[in-house]
BAMAR-258571 format. One line per 3 residues: number of its first residue (from 1); their letters; for each residue z, y, x of N, C-alpha, C, O, CB. Coordinates in Angstrom, 2 decimals. Atoms other than C-alpha are relative to their C-alpha. Glycine has a CB too. Example, Ala and Ser with C-alpha at 12.3 -4.5 7.8 and 13.67 -1.06 7.14 Angstrom:
1> as> 0.00:-1.19:0.89:7.80:-4.50:12.30:0.00:1.20:0.90:0.66:1.18:1.94:1.25:0.03:-0.99  -0.06:-1.19:-0.82:7.14:-1.06:13.67:0.73:1.09:-0.77:0.90:2.20:-0.26:-1.42:0.46:0.41
END
This chain:
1> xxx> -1.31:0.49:-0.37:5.27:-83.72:-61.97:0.62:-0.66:-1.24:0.44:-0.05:-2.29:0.90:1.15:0.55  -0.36:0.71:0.94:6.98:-86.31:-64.19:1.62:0.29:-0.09:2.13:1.02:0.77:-0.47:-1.43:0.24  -0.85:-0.57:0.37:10.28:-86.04:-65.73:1.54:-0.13:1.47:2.35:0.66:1.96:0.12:-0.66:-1.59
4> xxx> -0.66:0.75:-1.15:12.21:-88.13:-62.99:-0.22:0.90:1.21:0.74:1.07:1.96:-0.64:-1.53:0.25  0.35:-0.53:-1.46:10.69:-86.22:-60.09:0.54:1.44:-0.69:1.66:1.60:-0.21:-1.94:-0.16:0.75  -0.57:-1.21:0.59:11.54:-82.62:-62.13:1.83:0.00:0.35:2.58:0.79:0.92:-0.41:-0.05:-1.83
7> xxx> -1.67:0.23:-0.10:15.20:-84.20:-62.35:0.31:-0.23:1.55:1.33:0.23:2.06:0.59:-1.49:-0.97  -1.03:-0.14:-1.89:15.85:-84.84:-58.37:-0.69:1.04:0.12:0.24:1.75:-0.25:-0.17:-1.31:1.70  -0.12:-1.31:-0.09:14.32:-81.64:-57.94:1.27:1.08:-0.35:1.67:1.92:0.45:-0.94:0.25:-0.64
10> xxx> -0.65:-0.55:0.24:16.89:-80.24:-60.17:1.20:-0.38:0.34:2.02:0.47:-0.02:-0.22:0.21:-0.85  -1.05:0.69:-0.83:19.64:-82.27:-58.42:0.04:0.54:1.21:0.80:1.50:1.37:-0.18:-1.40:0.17  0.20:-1.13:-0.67:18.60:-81.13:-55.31:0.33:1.51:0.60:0.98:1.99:1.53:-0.48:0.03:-0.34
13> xxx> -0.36:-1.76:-0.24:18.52:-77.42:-55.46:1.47:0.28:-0.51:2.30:0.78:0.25:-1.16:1.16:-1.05  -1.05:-0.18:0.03:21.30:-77.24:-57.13:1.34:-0.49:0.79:2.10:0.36:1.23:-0.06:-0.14:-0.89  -0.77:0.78:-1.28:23.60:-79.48:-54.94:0.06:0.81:1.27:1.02:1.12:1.97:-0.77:-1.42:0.44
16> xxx> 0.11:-0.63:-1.53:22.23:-77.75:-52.03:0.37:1.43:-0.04:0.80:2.13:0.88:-1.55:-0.08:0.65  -0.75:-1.93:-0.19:23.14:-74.14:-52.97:1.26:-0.42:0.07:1.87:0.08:1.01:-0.12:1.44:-1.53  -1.64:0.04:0.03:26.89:-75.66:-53.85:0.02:-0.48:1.22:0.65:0.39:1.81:0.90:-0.92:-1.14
19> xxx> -0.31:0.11:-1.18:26.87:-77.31:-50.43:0.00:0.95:0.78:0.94:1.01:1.58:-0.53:-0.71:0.43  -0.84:-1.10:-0.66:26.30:-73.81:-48.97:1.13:0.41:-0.70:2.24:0.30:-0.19:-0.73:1.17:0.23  -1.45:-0.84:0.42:28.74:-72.17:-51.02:1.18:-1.10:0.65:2.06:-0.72:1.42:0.23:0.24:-2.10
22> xxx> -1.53:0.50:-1.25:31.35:-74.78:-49.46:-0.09:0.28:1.62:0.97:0.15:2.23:0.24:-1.96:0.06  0.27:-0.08:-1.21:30.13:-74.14:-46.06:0.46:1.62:0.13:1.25:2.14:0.92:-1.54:-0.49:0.35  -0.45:-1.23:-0.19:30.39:-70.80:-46.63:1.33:0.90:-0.62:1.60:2.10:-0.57:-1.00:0.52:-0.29
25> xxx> -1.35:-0.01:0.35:33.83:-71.17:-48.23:0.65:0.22:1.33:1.21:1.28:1.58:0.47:-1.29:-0.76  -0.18:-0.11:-0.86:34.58:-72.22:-44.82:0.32:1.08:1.17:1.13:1.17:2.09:-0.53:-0.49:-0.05  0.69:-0.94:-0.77:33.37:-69.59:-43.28:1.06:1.23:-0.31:1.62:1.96:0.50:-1.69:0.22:-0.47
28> xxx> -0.87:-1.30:0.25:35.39:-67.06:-45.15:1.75:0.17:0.13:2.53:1.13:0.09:-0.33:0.33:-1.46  -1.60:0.22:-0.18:38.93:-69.00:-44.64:0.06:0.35:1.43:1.09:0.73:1.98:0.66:-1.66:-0.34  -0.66:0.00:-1.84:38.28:-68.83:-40.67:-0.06:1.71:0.11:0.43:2.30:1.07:-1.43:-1.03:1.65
31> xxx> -0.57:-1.05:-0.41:38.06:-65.31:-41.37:1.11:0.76:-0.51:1.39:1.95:-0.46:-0.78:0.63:0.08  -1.01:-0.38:1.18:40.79:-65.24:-43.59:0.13:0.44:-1.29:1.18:0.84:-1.80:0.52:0.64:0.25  0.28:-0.23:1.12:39.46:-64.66:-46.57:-0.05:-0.50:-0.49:-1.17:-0.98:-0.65:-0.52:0.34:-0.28
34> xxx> 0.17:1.11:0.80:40.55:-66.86:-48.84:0.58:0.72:-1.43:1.66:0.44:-1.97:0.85:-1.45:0.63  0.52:-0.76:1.65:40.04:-64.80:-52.20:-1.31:-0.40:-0.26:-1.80:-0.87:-1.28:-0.09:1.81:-0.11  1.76:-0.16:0.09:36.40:-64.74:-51.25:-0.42:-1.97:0.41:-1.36:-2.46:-0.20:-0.84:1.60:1.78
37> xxx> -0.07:1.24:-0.17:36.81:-68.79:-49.70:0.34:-0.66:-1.78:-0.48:-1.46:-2.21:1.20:-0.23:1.27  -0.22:0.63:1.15:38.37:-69.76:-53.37:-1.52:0.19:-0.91:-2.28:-0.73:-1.23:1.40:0.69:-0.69  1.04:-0.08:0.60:35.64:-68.09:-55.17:-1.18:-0.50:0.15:-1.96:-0.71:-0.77:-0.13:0.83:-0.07
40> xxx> 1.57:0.80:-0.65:32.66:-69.62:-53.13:0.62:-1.36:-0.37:0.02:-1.51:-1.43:-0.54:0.19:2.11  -0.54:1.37:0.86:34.49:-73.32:-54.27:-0.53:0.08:-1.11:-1.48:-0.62:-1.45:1.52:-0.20:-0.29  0.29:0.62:1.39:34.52:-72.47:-57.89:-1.80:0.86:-0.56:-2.29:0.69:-1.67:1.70:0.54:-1.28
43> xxx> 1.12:0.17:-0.59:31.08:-71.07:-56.92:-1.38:-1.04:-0.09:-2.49:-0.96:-0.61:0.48:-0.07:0.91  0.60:1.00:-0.75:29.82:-74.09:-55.45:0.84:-1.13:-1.21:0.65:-2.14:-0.54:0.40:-0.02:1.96  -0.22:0.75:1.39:31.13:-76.14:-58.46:-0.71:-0.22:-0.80:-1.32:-1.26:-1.04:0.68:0.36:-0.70
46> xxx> 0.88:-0.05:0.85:29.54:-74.62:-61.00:-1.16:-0.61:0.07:-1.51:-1.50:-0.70:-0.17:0.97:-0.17  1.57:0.54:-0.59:26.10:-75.30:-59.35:0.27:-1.05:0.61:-0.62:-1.29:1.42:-0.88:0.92:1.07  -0.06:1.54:-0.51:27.30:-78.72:-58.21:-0.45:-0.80:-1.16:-1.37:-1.61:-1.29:1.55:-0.53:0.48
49> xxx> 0.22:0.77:1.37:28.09:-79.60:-62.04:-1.54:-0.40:-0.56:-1.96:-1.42:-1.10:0.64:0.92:-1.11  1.71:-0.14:0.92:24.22:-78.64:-63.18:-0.61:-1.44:1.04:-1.03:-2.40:0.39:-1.34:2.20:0.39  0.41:1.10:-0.48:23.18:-81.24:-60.64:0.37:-1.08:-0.35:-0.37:-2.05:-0.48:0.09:-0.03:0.95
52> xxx> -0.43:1.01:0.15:25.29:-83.30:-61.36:0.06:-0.80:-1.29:0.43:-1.97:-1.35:0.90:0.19:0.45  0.17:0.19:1.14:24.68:-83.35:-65.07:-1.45:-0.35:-0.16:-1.98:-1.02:-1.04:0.47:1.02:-0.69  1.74:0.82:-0.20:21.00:-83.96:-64.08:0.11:-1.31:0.24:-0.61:-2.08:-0.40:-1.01:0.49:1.35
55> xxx> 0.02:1.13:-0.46:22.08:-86.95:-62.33:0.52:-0.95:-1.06:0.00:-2.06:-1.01:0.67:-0.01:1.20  -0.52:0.29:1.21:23.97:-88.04:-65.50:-0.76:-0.40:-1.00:-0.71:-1.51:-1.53:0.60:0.89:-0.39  1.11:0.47:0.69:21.20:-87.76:-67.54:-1.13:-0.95:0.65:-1.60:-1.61:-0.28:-0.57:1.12:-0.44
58> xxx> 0.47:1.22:-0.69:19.08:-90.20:-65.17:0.97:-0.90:0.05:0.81:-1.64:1.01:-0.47:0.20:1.31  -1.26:1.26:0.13:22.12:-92.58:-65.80:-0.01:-0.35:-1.21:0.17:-1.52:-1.55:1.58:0.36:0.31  0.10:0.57:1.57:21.82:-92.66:-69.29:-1.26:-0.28:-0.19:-1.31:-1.48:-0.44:0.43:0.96:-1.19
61> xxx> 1.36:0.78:-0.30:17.93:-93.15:-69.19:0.30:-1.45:0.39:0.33:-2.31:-0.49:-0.86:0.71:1.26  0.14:1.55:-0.70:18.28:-96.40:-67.04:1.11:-0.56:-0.94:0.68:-1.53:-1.56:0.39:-0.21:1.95  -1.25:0.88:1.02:21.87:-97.55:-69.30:-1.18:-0.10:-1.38:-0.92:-1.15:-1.96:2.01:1.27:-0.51
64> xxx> 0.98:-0.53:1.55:18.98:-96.68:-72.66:-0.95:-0.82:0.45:-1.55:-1.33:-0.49:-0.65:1.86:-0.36  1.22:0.89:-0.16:16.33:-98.83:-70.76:-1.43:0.47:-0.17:-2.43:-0.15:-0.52:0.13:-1.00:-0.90  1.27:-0.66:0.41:13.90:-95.84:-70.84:-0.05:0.83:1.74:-0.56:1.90:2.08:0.18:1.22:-1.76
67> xxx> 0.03:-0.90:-1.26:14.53:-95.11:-67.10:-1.81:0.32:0.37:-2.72:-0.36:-0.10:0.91:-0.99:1.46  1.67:0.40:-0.90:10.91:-94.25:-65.07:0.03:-0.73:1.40:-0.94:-1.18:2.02:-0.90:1.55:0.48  -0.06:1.13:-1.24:12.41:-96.12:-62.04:0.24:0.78:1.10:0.31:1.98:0.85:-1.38:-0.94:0.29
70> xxx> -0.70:-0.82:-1.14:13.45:-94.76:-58.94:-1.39:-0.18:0.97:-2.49:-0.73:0.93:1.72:-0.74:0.70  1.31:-1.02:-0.94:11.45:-93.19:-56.27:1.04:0.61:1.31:2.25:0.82:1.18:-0.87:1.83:-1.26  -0.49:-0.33:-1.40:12.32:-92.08:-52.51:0.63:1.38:-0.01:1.73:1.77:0.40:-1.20:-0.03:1.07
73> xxx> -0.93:-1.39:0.54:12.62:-88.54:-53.78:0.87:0.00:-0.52:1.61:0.94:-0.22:-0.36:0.79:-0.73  -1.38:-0.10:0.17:15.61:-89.79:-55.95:1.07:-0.52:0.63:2.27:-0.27:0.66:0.19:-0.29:-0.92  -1.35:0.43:-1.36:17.36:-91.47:-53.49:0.47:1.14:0.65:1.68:1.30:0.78:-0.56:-1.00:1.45
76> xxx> -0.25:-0.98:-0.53:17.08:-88.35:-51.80:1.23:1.14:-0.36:2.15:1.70:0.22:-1.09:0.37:-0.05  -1.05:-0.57:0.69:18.69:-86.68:-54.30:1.25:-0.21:0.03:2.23:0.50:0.27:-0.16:-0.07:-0.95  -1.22:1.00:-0.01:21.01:-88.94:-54.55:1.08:0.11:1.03:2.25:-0.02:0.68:-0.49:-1.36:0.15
79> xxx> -0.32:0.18:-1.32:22.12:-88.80:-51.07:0.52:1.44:0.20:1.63:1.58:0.71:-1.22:-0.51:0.96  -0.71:-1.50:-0.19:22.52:-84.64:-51.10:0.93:0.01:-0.88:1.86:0.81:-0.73:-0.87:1.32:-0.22  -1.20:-0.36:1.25:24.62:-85.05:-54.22:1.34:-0.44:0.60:2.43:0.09:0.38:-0.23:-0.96:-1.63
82> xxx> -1.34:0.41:-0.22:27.03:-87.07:-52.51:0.40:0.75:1.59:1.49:0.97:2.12:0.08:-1.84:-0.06  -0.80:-0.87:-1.13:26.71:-85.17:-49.29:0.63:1.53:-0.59:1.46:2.15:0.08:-1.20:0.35:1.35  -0.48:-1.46:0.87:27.47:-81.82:-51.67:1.48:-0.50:-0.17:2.24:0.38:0.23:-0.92:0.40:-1.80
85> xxx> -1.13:0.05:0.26:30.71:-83.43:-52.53:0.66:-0.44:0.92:1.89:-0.35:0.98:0.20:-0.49:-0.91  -1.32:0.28:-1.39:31.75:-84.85:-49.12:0.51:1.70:0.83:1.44:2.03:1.57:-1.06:-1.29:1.74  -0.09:-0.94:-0.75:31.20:-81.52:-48.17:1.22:1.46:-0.78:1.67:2.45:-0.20:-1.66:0.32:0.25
88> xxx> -0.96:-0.94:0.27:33.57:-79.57:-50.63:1.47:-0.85:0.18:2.47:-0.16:0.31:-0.28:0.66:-1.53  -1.07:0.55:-0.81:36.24:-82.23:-49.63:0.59:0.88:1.10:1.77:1.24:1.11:-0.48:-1.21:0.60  0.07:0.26:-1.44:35.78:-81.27:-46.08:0.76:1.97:-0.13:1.76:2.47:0.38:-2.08:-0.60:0.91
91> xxx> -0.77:-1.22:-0.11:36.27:-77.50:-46.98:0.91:0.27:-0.92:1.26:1.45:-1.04:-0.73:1.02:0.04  -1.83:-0.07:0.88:39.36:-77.75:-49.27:0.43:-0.18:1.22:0.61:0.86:1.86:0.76:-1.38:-1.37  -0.85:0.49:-0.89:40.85:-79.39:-46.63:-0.28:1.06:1.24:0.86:1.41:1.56:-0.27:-1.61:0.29
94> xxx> -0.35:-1.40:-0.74:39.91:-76.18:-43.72:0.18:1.07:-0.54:0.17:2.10:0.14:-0.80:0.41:0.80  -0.72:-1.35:0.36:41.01:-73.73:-45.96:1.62:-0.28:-0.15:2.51:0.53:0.07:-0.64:0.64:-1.50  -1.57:0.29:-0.03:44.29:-75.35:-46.43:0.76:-0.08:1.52:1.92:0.10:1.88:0.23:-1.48:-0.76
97> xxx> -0.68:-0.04:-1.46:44.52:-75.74:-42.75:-0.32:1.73:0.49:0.60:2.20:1.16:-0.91:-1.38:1.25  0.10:-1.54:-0.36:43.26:-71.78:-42.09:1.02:0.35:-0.55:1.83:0.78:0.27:-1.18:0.87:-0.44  -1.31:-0.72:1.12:46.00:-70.70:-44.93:0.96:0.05:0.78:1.36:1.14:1.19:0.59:-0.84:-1.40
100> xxx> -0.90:0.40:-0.70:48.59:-72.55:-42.99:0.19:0.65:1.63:1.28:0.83:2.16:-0.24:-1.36:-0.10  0.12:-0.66:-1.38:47.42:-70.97:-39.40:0.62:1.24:-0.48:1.64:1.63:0.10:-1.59:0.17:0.73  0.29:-1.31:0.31:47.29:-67.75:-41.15:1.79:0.61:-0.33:2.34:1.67:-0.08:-1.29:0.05:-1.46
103> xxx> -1.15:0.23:0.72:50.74:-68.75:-42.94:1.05:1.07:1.51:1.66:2.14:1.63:0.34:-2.17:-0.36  -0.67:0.37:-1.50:52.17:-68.97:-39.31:-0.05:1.33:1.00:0.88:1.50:1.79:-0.97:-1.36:0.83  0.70:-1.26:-1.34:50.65:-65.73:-37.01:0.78:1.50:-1.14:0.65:2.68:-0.78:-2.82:0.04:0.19
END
């Protein structure tokens, strides 16, 4: 495995655990648990960042002119990284609306 294919690997996995942890942020505001909802965020952060600092470093490669070139697997990557962050959007925004139910009852 070459360094490029190592790096969307490590993009990847990591991305994809923080996309559960927002999913399962979710999960804990509809049951009202938003102690345990905040913590799965900064959670799902942490392990967003490491991906995302992978992806960073394949950005400075190609800006340095020492990229190895892209490949279907990093698109791939590519593609969970940004679904990882549409997806902690998506649950900020139903825990603020659970809070508010919760606010209310």
């Amino acid at each position: 495995m070459n360094g490029l294919e190592l790096a969307a690997f490590q993009i990847i996995s990591a991305v994809g655990t923080a996309r559960s942890c927002y999913i399962e942020a979710i999960q804990q505001a509809k049951l009202g648990e938003f102690s345990k909802a905040e913590t799965l965020i900064k959670d799902g952060d942490e392990v967003f960042n490491e991906g995302h600092d992978a992806h960073a470093g394949l950005l400075q490669k190609e800006a340095e002119g020492t990229s190895e070139g892209i490949n279907l697997l990093l698109l791939h990557a590519e593609d969970q990284l940004m679904s990882a962050e549409g997806f902690k959007i998506i649950a900020l925004e139903f825990i603020d609306v659970y809070k508010k139910f919760a606010d209310k009852h």
